[in-house]
C-alpha positions as CSV (number, residue, x, y, z in Angstrom):
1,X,14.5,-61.6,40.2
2,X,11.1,-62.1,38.5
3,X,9.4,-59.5,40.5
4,X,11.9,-57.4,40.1
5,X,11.2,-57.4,36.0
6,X,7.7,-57.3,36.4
7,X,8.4,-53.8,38.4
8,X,11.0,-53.0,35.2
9,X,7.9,-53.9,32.5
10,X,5.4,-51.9,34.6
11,X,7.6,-49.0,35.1
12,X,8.6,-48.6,31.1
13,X,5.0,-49.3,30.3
14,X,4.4,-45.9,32.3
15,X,7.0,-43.9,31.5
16,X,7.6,-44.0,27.8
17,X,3.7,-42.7,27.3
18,X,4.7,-39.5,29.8
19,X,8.4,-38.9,27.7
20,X,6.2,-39.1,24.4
21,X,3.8,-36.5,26.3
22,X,6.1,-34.3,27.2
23,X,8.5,-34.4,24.3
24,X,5.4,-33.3,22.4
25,X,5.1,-36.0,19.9
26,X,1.9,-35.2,19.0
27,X,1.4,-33.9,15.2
28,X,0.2,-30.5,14.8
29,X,-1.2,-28.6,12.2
30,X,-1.2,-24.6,11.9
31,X,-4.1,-23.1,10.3
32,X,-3.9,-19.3,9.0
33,X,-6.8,-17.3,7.6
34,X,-7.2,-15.0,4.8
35,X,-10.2,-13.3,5.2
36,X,-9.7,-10.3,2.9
37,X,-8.1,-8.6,-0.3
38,X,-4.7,-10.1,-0.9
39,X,-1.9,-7.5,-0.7
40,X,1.5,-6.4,1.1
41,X,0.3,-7.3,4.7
42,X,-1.4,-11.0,3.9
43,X,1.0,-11.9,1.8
44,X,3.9,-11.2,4.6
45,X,1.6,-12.7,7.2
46,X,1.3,-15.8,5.1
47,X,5.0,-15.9,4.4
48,X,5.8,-15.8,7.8
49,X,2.7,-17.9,9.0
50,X,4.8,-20.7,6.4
51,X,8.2,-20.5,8.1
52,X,7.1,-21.0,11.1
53,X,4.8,-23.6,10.7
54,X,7.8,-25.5,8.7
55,X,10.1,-24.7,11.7
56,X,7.9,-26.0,14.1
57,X,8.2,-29.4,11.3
58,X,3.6,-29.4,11.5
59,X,1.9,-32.2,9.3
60,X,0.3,-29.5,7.5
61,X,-0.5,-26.1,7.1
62,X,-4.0,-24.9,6.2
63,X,-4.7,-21.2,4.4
64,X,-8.3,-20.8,5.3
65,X,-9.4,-18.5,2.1
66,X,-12.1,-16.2,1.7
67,X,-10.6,-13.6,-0.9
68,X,-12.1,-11.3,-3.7
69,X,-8.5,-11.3,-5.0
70,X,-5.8,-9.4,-4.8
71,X,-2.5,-7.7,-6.0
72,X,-0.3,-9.8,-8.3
73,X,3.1,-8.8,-6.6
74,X,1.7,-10.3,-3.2
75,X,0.2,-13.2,-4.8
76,X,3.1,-14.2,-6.9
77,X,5.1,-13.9,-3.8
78,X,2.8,-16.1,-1.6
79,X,2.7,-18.8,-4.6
80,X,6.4,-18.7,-4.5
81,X,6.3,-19.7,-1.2
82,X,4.1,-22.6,-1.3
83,X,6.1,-24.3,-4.4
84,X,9.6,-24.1,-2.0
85,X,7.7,-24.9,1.0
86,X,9.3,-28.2,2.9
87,X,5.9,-28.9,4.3
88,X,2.6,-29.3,2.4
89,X,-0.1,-26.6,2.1
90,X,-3.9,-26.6,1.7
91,X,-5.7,-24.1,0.8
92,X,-9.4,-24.4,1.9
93,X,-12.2,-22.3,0.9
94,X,-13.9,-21.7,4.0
95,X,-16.5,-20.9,5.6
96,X,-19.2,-21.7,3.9
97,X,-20.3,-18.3,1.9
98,X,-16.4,-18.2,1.1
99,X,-15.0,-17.7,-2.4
100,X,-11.4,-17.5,-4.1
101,X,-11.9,-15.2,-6.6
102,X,-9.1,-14.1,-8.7
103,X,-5.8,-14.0,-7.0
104,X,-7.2,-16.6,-4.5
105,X,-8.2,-19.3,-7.2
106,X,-4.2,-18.9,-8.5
107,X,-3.4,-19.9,-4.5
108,X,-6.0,-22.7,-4.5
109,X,-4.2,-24.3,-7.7
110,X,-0.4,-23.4,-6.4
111,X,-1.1,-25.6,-2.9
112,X,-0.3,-29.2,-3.1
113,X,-4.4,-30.2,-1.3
114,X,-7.5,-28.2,-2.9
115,X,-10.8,-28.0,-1.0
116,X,-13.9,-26.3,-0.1
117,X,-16.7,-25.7,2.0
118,X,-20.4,-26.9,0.3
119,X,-21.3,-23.5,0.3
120,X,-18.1,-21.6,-1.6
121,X,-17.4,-20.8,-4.9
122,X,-14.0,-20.4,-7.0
123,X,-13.3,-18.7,-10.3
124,X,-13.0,-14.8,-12.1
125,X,-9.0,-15.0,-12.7
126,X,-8.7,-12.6,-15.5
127,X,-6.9,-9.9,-15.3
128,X,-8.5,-6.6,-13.9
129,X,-7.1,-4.1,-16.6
130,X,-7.7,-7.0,-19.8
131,X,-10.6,-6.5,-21.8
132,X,-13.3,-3.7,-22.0
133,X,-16.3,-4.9,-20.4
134,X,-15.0,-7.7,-18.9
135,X,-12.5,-5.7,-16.8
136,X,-15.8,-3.6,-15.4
137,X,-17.3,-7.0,-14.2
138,X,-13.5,-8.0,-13.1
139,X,-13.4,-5.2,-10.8
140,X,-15.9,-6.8,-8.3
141,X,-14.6,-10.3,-8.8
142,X,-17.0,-13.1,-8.1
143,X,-20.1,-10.6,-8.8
144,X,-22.4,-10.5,-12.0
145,X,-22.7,-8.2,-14.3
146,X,-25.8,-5.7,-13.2
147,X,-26.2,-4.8,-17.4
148,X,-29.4,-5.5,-18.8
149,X,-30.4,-6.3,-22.3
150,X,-32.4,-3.7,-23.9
151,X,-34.8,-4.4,-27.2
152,X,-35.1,-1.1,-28.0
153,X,-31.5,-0.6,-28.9
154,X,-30.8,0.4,-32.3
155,X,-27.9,-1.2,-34.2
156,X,-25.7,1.9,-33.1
157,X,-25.9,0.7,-29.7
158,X,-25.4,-2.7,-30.2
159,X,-21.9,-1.7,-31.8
160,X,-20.8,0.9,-29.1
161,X,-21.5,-1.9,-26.5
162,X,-19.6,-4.7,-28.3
163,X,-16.2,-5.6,-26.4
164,X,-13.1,-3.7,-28.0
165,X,-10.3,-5.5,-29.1
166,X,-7.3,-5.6,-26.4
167,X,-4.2,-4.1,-27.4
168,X,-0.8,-6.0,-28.2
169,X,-0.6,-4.9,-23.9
170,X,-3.6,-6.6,-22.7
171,X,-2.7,-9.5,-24.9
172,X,0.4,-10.2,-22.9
173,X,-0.9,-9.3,-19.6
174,X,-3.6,-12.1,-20.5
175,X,-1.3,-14.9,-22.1
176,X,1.1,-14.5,-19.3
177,X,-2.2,-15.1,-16.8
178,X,-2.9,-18.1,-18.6
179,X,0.2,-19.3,-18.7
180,X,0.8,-18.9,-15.1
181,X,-2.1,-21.2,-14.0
182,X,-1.8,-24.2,-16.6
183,X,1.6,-24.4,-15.2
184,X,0.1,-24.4,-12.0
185,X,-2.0,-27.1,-13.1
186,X,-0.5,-29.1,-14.9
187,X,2.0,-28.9,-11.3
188,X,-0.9,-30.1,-9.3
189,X,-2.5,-32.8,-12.3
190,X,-5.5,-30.3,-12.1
191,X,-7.7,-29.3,-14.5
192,X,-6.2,-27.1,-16.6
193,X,-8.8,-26.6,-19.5
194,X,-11.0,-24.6,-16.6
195,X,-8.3,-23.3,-15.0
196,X,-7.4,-21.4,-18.5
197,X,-11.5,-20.7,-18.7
198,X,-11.3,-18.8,-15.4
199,X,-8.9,-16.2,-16.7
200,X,-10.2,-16.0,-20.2
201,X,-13.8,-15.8,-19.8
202,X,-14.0,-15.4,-15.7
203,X,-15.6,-19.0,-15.3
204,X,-16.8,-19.4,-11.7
205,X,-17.6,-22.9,-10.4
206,X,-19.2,-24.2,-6.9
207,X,-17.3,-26.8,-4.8
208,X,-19.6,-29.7,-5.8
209,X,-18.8,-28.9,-9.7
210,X,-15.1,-28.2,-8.7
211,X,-14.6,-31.4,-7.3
212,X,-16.5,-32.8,-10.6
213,X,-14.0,-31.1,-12.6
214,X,-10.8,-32.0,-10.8
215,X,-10.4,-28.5,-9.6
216,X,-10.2,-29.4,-6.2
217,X,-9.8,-32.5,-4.4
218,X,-11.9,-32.4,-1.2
219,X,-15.2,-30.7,0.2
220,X,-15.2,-30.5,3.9
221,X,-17.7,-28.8,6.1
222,X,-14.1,-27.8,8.7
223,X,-11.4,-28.0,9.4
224,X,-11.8,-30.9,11.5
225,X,-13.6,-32.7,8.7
226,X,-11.2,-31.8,6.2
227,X,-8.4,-33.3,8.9
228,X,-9.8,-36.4,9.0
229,X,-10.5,-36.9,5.2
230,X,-6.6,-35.8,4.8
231,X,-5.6,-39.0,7.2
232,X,-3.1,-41.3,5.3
233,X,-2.9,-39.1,1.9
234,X,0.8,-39.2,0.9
235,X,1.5,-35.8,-1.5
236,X,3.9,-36.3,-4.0
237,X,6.2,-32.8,-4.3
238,X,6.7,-31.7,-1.4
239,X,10.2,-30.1,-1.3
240,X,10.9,-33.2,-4.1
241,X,9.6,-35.5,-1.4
242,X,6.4,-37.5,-1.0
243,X,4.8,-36.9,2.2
244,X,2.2,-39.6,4.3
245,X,0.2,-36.9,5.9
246,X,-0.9,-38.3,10.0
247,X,-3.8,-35.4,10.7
248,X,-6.2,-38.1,12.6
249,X,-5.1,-37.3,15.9
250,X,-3.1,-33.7,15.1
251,X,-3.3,-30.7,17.2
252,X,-4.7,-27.5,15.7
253,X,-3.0,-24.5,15.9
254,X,-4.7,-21.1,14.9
255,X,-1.9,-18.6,13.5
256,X,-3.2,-15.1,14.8
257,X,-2.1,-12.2,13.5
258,X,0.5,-9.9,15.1
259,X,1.4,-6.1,15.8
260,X,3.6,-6.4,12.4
261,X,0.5,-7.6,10.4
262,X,-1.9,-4.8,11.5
263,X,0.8,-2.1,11.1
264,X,1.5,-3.3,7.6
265,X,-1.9,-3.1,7.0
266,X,-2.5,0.1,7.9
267,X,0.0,1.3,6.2
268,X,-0.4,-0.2,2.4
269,X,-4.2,0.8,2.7
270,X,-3.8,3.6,-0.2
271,X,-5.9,6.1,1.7
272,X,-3.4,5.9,4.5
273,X,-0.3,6.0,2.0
274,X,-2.0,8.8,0.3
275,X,-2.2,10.6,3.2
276,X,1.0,10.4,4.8
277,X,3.2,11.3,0.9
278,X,0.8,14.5,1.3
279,X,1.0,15.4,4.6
280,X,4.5,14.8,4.5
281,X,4.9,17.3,1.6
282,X,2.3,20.2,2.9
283,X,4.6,19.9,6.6
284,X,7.9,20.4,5.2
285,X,6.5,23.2,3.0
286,X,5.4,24.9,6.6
287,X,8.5,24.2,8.0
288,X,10.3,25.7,4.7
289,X,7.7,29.3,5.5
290,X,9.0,29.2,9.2
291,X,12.4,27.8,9.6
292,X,13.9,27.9,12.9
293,X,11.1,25.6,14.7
294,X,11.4,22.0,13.7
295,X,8.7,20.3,14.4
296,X,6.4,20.6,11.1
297,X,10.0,19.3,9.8
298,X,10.7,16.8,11.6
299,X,6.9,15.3,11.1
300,X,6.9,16.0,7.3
301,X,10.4,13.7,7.1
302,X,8.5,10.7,9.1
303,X,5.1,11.0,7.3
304,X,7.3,11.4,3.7
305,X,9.4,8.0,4.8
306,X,6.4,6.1,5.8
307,X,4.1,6.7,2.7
308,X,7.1,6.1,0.3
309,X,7.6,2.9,1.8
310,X,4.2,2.1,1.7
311,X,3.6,3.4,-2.0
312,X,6.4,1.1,-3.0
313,X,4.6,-1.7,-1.7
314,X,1.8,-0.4,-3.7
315,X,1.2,-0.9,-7.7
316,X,2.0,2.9,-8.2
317,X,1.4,4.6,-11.6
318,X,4.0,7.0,-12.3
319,X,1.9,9.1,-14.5
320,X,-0.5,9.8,-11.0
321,X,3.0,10.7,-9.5
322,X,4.1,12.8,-12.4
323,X,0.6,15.1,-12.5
324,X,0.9,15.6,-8.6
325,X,4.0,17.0,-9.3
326,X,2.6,18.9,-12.1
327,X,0.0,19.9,-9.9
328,X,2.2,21.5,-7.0
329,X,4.5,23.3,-8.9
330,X,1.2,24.9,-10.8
331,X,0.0,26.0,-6.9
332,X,3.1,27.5,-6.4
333,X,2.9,29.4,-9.7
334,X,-0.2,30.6,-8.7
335,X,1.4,32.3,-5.7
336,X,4.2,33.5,-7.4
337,X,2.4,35.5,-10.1
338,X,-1.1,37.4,-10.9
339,X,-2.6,34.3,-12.9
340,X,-6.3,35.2,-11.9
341,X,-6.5,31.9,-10.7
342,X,-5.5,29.9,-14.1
343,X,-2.6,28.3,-12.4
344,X,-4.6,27.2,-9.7
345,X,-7.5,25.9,-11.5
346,X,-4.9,23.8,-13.3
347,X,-3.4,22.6,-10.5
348,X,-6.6,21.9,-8.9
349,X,-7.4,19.4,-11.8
350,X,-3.3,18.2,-12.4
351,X,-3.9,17.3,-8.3
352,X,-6.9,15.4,-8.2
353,X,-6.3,13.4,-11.3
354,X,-3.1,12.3,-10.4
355,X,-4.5,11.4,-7.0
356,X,-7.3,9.5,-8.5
357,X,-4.6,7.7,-11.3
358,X,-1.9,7.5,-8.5
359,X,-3.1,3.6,-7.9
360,X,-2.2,1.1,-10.7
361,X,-4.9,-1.2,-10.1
362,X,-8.8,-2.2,-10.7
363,X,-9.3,-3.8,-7.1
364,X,-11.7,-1.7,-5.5
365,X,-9.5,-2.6,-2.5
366,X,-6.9,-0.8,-3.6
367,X,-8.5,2.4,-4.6
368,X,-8.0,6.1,-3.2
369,X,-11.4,7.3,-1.8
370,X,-12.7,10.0,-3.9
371,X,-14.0,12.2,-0.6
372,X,-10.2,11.8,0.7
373,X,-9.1,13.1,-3.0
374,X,-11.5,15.9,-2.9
375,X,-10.6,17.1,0.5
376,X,-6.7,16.6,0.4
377,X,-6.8,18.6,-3.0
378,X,-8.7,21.5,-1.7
379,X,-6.8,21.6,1.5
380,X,-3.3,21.7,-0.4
381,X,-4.3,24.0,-2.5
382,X,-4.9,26.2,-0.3
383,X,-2.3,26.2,2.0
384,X,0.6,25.8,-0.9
385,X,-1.0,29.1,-2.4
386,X,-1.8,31.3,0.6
387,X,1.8,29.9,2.4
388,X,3.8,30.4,-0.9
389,X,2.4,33.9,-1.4
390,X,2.8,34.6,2.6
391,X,6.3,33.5,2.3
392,X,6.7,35.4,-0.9
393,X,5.5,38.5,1.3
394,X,7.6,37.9,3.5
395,X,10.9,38.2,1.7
396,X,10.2,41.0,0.1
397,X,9.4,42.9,3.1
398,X,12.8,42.1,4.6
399,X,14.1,41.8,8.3
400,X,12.5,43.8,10.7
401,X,14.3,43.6,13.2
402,X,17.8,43.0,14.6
403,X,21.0,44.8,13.2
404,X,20.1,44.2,9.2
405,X,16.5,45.6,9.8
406,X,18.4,48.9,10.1
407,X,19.2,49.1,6.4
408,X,16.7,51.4,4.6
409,X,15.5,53.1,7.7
410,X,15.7,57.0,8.4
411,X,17.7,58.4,10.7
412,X,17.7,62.0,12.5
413,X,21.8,63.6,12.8
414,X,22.7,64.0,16.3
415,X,25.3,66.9,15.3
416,X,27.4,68.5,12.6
417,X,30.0,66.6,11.3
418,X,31.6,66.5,8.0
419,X,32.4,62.5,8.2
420,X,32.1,61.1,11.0
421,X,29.8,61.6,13.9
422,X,26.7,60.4,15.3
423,X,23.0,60.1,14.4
424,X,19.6,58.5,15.9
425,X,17.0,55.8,15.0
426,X,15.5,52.6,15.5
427,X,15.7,54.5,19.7
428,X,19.1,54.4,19.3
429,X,22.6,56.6,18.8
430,X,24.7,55.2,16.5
431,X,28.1,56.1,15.1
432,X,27.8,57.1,11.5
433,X,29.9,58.0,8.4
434,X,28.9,60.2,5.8
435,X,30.5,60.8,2.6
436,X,29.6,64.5,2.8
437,X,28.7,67.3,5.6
438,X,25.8,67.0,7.3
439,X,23.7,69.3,10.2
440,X,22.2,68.6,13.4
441,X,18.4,67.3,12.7
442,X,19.2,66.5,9.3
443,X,17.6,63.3,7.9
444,X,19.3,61.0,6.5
445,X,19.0,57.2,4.9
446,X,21.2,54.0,6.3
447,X,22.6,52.4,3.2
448,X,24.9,50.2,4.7
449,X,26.4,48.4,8.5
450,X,29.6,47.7,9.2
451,X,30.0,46.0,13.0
452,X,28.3,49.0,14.9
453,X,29.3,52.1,12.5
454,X,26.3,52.9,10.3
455,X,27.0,54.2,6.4
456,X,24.5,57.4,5.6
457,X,23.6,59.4,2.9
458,X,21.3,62.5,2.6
459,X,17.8,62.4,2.1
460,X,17.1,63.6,-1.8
């Protein structure tokens, strides 16, 4: 019997190894990068990056961050996300040159582990449309302000260049913003004095002085040095569980995007949004001049579909919607009537400032380019006035040709007859009643068709 069990011991000893193998015990840990403005397309990419790494039950997820910031909609929905996540997420400021600027520093303080590379910053969280100067600077988060002091500036000067106050607007837009991020704060047992700095007076702060100020709790040079610092931490809140994280050994898994991520993305760049809502209107407008034909139809409905779903995506200011309405009904004026070009002027100028106003936000990101506003003006101007006026033309004229294009035209009698009989035009006899005698080579005018009898009159 004994060697019998020794064969049993030496047999478990090398199978239970291989079932852990294959079974694939080993921890893993996803890792999904950030490497831009945050909007429609990260924030779903995240989202989904999230779900599956929970699914897939990893140690840890990792949102690798480099961002200048972002849109509020996408990064309230992201943050959303991490607070219900079952799984813990760090965000790490990464690679070195990295910074989470605005929207990203509200991520960094929403995940449960905070870090950064040596060479990263974090900070400028006020609110892009808040506060006169400060929302110039804003607009370029995480860059300084290129103003310099000048001594010769009269007192004048000093006064025009002072800050304004903010309006009763601004003040809630900022009080909700720091709000938002003590709560974050006070979540995480952060600092939450600097973290209401940052939004009020765009405080930045490098990684060595974050970790000083209890901003964040690691600096790592990668991800395999952050791993390995993270070995054994348990994180308290974690779908209202603590969690012992086991990262020493894990398996990295990079998240790459998909076909869904770069689709969204081209489609909630404004320029591409833009584009589409306007090429969308100009085709069906063709179609509308030429019926009968389809395609310009058919093309307008799919461009129309795709930029409205994208411009909903998008912080869209009605009042940019409301002027390029303004604008195209001012074009179509301009066809319609002898204006002298006052019409089109004004739509010209309704056009392009609701184009450049269509975007409700400071990130340049976000922004329509003022080339693609210039051109896309011009070119709908034109076409709305010469194709309105065309089609204007056009029904004036009337048919010319088939049965009703015989309405109005002359015709020559083919022989006397007193009220019924036969005349010729458009190449063609046709049977004709008259309500009083006519000769042979009289001229006469169709008034009216009835099936193939025409309805003349004489020529006065």
């Amino acid at each position: 019997m004994k060697p019998h069990s020794t064969c049993s011991r030496i047999f478990l000893t090398l199978l239970v190894p291989l079932l852990f193998a294959v079974s694939g015990a080993t921890d893993e840990v996803h890792v999904v990068t950030i490497d831009d403005a945050i909007g429609p397309a990260t924030s779903d990419h995240f989202i989904r990056s999230l779900e599956e790494a929970s699914e897939a039950e990893a140690e840890l997820l990792i949102l690798r961050l480099n961002t200048p910031g972002g849109l509020v909609s996408s990064m309230r929905v992201m943050i959303e996300a991490i607070l219900g996540s079952t799984i813990p997420v760090a965000t790490f400021v990464a690679p070195d040159g990295a910074h989470a600027a605005s929207a990203g520093t509200y991520l960094t303080y929403a995940s449960h582990i905070a870090a950064m590379c040596p060479v990263s910053n974090i900070g400028s969280s006020t609110p892009g449309s808040v506060g006169g100067k400060l929302s110039t600077r804003l607009a370029f988060p995480g860059l300084p302000n290129f103003q310099t002091p000048d001594s010769t500036s009269d007192e004048n000067d000093d006064k025009n260049d002072a800050p304004k106050e903010p309006s009763a607007m601004e003040k809630k837009v900022m009080e909700d913003a720091v709000a938002y991020i003590r709560s974050l704060a006070e979540l995480r047992d952060r600092n939450a004095e600097w973290a209401e700095l940052s939004v009020r007076e765009a405080a930045n702060l490098t990684s060595s002085k974050a970790l000083e100020l209890n901003v964040i709790e690691y600096i790592a040079t990668d991800v395999d040095d952050l791993l390995t610092q993270l070995h054994g931490k348990t994180i308290a809140n974690v779908g209202g569980n603590e969690v012992t994280l086991n990262t020493l050994d894990a398996t990295v898994v990079e998240i790459e995007t998909d076909w869904r991520y770069e689709i969204l993305k081209v489609l909630t760049n404004p320029n591409v949004a833009y584009l589409l809502l306007i090429v969308g209107i100009n085709a069906i407008i063709i179609e509308l001049y030429n019926p009968g034909l389809g395609g310009a139809g058919i093309l307008g409905i799919i461009c129309l579909l795709l930029g409205a779903y994208a411009m909903h995506m998008l912080p869209i200011n009605y009042a940019g919607i409301a002027l390029l309405a303004v604008g195209l009904v001012l074009f179509i004026a301009e066809a319609l009537t002898p204006s002298y070009g006052i019409f089109g002027l004004g739509g010209i100028i309704a056009f392009g400032a609701g184009s450049l106003l269509l975007m409700d936000t400071d990130i340049p990101a976000f922004q329509i380019s003022m080339g693609l506003v210039f051109g896309i003006t011009t070119v709908t101007a034109l076409l709305m006035i010469f194709v309105v006026r065309a089609a204007v033309k056009h029904w004036k004229r009337g048919p010319v040709s088939g049965l009703e294009a015989v309405v109005g035209q002359e015709a020559i009698v083919a022989e006397d007859f007193a009220t019924k009989g036969r005349v010729f035009t458009d190449g063609e006899y046709w049977n004709a009643v008259c309500d009083e005698p006519v000769t042979k080579d009289e001229k006469v005018i169709v008034k009216k068709i009835d099936g193939l009898i025409l309805t003349v009159e004489k020529v006065t």
